[in-house]
C-alpha positions in Angstrom: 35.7 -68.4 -43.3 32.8 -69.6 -41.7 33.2 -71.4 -38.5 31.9 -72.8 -35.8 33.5 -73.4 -32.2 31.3 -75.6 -30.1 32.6 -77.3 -26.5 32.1 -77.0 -23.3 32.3 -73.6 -20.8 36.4 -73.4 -20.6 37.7 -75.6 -23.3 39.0 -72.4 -24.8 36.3 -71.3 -27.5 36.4 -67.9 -26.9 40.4 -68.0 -27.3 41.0 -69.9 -30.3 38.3 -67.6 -32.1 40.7 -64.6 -31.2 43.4 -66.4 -32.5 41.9 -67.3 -35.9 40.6 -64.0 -36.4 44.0 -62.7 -36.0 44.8 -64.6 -38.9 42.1 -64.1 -40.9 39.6 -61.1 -39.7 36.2 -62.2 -39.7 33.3 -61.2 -37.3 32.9 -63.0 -33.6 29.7 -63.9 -32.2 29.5 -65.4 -28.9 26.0 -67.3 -28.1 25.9 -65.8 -24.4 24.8 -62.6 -26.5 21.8 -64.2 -27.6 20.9 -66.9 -25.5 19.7 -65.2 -22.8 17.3 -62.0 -21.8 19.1 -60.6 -18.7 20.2 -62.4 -15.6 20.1 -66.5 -16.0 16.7 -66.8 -17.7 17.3 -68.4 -21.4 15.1 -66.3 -24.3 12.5 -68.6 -26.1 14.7 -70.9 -28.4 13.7 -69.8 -32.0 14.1 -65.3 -30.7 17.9 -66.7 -30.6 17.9 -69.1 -33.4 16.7 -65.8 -35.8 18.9 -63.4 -34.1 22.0 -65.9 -34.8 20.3 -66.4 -38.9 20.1 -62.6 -39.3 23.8 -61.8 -38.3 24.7 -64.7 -40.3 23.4 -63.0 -43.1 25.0 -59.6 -42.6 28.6 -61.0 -42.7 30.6 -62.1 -45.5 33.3 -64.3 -43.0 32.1 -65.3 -39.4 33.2 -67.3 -36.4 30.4 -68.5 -34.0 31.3 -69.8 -30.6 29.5 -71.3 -28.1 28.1 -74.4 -25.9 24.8 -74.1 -27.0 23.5 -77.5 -28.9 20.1 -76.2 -29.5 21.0 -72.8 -30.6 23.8 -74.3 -33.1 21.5 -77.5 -34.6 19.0 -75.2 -36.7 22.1 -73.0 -37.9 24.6 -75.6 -38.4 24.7 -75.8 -42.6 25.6 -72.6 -42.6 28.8 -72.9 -41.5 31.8 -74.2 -43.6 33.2 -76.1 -40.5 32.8 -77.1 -37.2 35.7 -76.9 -34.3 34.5 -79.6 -31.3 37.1 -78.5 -28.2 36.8 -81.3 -26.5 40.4 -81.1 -23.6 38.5 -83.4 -20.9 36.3 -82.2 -18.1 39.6 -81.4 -15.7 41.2 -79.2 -18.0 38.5 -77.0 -18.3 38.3 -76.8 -14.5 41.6 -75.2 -15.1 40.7 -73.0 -17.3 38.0 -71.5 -15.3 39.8 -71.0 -12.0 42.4 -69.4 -14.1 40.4 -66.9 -16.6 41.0 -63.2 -15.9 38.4 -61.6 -15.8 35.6 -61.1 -18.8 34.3 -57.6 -18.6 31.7 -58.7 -21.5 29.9 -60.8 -18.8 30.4 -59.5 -15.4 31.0 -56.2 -14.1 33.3 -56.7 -11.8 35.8 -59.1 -10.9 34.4 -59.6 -7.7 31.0 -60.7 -9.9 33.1 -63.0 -11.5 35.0 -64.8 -9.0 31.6 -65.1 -6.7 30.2 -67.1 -9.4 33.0 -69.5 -9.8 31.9 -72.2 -7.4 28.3 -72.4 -9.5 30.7 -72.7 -12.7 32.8 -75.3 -11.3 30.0 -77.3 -10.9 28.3 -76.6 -13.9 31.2 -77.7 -16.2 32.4 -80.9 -14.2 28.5 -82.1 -15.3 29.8 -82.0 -18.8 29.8 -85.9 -19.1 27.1 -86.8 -17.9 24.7 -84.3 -18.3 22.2 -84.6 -21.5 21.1 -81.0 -22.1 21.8 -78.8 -24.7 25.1 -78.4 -22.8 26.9 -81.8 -22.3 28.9 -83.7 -23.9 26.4 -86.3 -25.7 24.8 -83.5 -27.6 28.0 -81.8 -28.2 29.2 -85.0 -30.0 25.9 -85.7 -31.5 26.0 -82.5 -33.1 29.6 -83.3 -34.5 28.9 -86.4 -35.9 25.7 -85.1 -37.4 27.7 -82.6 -39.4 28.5 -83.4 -43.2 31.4 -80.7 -43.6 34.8 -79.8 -42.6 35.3 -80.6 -39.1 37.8 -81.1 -36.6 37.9 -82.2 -32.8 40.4 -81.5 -30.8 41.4 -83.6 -27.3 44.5 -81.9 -26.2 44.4 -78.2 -25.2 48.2 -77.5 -26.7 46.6 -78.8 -30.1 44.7 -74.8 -30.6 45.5 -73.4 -27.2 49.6 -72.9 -27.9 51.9 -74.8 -30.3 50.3 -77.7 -33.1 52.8 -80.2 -34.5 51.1 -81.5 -37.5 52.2 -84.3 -39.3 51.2 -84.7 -43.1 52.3 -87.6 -45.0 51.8 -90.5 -47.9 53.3 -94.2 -46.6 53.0 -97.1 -48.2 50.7 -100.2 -46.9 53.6 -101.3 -45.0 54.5 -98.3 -43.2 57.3 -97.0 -45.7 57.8 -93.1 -46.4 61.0 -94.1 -48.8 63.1 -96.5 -50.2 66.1 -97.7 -48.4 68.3 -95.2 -50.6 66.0 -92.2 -50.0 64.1 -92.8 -53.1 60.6 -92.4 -53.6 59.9 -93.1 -57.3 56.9 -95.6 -56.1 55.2 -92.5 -54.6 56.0 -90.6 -57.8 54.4 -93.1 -59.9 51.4 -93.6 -57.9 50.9 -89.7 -57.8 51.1 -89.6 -61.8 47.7 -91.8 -61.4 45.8 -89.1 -59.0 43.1 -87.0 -61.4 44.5 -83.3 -62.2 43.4 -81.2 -59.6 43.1 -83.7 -56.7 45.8 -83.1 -54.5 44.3 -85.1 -51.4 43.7 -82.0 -48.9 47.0 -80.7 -49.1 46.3 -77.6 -50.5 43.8 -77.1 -47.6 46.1 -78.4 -45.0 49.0 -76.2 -45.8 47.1 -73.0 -45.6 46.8 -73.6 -41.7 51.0 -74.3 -41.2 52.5 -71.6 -40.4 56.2 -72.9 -40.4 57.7 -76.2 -42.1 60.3 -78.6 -39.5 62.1 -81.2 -42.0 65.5 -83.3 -41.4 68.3 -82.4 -43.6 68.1 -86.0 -45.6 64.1 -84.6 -45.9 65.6 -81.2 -47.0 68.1 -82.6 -49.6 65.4 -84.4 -51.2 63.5 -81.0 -51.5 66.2 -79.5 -53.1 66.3 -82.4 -55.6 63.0 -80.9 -57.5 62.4 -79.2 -59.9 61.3 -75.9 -58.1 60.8 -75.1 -54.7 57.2 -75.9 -53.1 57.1 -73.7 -50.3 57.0 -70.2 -51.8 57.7 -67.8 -49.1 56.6 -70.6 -45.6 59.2 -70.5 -43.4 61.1 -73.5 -43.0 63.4 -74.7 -40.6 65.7 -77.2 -41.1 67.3 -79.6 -38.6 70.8 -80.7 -39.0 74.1 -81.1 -36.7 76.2 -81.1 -39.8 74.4 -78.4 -42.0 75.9 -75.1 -40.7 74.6 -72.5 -43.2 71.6 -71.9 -45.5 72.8 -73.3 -49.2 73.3 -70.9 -52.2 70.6 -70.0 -54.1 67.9 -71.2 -51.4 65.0 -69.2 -50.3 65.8 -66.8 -47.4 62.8 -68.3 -45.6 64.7 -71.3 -45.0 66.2 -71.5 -41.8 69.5 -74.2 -40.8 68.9 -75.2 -36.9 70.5 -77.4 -34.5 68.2 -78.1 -31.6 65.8 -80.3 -29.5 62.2 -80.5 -30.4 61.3 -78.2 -27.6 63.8 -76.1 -28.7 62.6 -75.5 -32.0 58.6 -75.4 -30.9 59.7 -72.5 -28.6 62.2 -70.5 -31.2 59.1 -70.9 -33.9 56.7 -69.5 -30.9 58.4 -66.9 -30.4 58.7 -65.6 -34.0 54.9 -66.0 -34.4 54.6 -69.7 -36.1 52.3 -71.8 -34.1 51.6 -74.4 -36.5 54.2 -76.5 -37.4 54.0 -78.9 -40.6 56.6 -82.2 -39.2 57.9 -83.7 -42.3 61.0 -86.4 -42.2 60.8 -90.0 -40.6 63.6 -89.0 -38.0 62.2 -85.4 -37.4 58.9 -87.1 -36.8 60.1 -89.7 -34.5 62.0 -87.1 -32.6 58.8 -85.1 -32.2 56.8 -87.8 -31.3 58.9 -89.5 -29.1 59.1 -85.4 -27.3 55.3 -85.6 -27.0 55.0 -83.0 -29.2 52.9 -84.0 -32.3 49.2 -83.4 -32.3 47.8 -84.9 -35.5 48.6 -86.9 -37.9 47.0 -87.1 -41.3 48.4 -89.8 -43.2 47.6 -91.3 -47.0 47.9 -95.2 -48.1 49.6 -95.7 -50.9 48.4 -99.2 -52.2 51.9 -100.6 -52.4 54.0 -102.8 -50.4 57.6 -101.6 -50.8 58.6 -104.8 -48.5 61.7 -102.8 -46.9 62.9 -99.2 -46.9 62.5 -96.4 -44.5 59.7 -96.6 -41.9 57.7 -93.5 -40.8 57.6 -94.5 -36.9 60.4 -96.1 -34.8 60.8 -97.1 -31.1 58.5 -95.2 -28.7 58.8 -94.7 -24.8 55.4 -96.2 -24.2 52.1 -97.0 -26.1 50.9 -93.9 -28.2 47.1 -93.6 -27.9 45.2 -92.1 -31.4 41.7 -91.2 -32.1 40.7 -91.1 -35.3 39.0 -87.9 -36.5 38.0 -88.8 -40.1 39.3 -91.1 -43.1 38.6 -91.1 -46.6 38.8 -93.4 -49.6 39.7 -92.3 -53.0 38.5 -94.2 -56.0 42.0 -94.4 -57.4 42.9 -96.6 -54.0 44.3 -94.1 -51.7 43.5 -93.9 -47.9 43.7 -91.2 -46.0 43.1 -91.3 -42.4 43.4 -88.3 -39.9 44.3 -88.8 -36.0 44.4 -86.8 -33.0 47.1 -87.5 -30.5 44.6 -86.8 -27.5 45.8 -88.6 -24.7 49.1 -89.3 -23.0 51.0 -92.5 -23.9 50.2 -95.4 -21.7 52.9 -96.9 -19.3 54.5 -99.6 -20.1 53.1 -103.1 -20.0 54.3 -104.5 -16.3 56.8 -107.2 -16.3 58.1 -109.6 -14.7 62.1 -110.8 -15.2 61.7 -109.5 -18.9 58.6 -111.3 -19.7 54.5 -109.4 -19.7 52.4 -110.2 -17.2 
């Protein structure tokens, strides 16, 4: 693992790095260590740029956190990806008034809290600042990247629960045939090279628990082995009352709300939850729960059958993150869920204005 964590002061850097090292140890460097020489005075650019390449050099698996755009630029190839927190300029305000206190940069709380009204400031500049530390060189940095990176817009997406959806449709929004059946996928897989397998392998290494339907869950059953190994999987169902025979202990039969299941998965340490099912989906979309979405093309148009997304509340607002072609004519497109659903559109005796 080497990562780096880049936003701005209260978007959380400092806590997701604990929480991936928990996962995966790995040595933490924070760029407040070596960007500056004692009070508020910054140290000459390149004195931190070759502090930052020599402890690079002296760890095998590294996270490196910071708001520092001219620090990061000359050390960027190093890393294997790039983490852009970026929650909005308000939640980060939030953040700040509510961080205990950070013995590794005052020494005293009292130190801490009489700088607050300077930090306030500070971070509500984010957006329209163009230093090292605002926004347009934060994103100018992540689009100058070439590797694996990720930006995330919602602060539940790395600061509490992630609701991950991970799927193959085809062009017209299918995830099955009417009957359940997904022989067209099956076929169109057969044509992938050996040894693509379109990020999954990648992707599932972050999920720390599997949410499926039972219809979703039968299907599973229905191959030839189990794909899940040991990952916890729960299973939703108001007519399934027990785990079947002969079916991994990690599987778990529930019958709950979305909430419900976010907050029994919390609290037995899963915090990334893979959403796989067209009803479990809409359920957790329609609960405001889902964070991403990856989803593949499939270059097919089934012309009926079962639909990944149903009726919402209100418009569902997406940024895309990244998509990818593959020369054998899959799409795959990745989206953030990073702002909350518009209202609806205003009417007036049933028709919009």
């Amino acid at each position: 693992m080497k990562v780096i964590i880049l936003g701005n002061a209260g978007a959380g850097k400092s806590t997701l790095a604990r929480k991936l090292i928990a996962r995966q140890p790995a040595a933490r460097l924070s760029l407040d260590e070596v960007a500056f020489q004692g009070g508020t005075e910054r140290r000459p650019l390149q004195e931190s740029v070759e502090d930052v390449r020599r402890w690079i050099s002296e760890q095998d698996s590294w996270i490196i956190e910071g708001c520092y755009a001219d620090i990061l630029e000359p050390v960027l190839a190093s890393a294997d990806e790039l983490i852009f927190l970026n929650p909005g300029v308000e939640a980060c305000l939030a953040h700040c008034r509510s961080r205990p206190w950070e013995p590794e940069k005052f020494s005293s709380r009292d130190e801490q809290d009489a700088n607050l009204d300077n930090l306030l400031q500070w971070v509500g500049s984010y957006e329209t600042r163009s230093d090292e530390y605002g926004l347009a060189r934060h994103r100018a940095l992540y689009e100058s990247f070439e590797g694996k990176k990720r930006e995330f817009c919602h602060p539940e997406a790395y600061a509490s629960s992630r609701c991950s959806v991970y799927i193959a449709t085809s062009l017209d929004g299918c995830i099955a045939r009417s009957d359940g059946s997904i022989d067209w996928l099956e076929r169109a897989n057969a044509a992938v090279p050996a040894g693509e397998d379109c990020g999954y392998a990648d992707f599932i290494q972050t999920v720390d628990a599997i949410v499926m339907g039972r219809a979703t869950f039968d299907k599973v059953l229905s191959f030839p082995e189990w794909p899940y190994g040991s990952l916890p999987v729960y299973v939703l169902s108001t007519t399934l009352r027990s785990r079947p025979a002969g079916v991994p202990d990690s599987v778990q039969v529930l019958s709950a709300t979305p909430h419900e299941v976010v907050e029994r998965a919390a609290a037995a340490g899963h915090h990334h939850l893979y959403i796989d099912g067209g009803r479990t989906i809409q359920g957790f979309l329609k609960a405001g729960l889902i964070t991403e979405l990856t989803i593949t093309l499939i270059p097919l148009l089934l012309g009926s059958g079962i639909k990944l997304f149903g009726d919402l509340p209100a418009d569902t607002n997406l940024r895309l993150l990244s998509s990818r072609a593959f020369p054998f004519g899959f799409v795959q497109c990745h989206y953030a869920l990073c702002q909350q659903a518009s209202p609806p559109m205003p009417t007036l005796e049933g028709q919009p204005l």
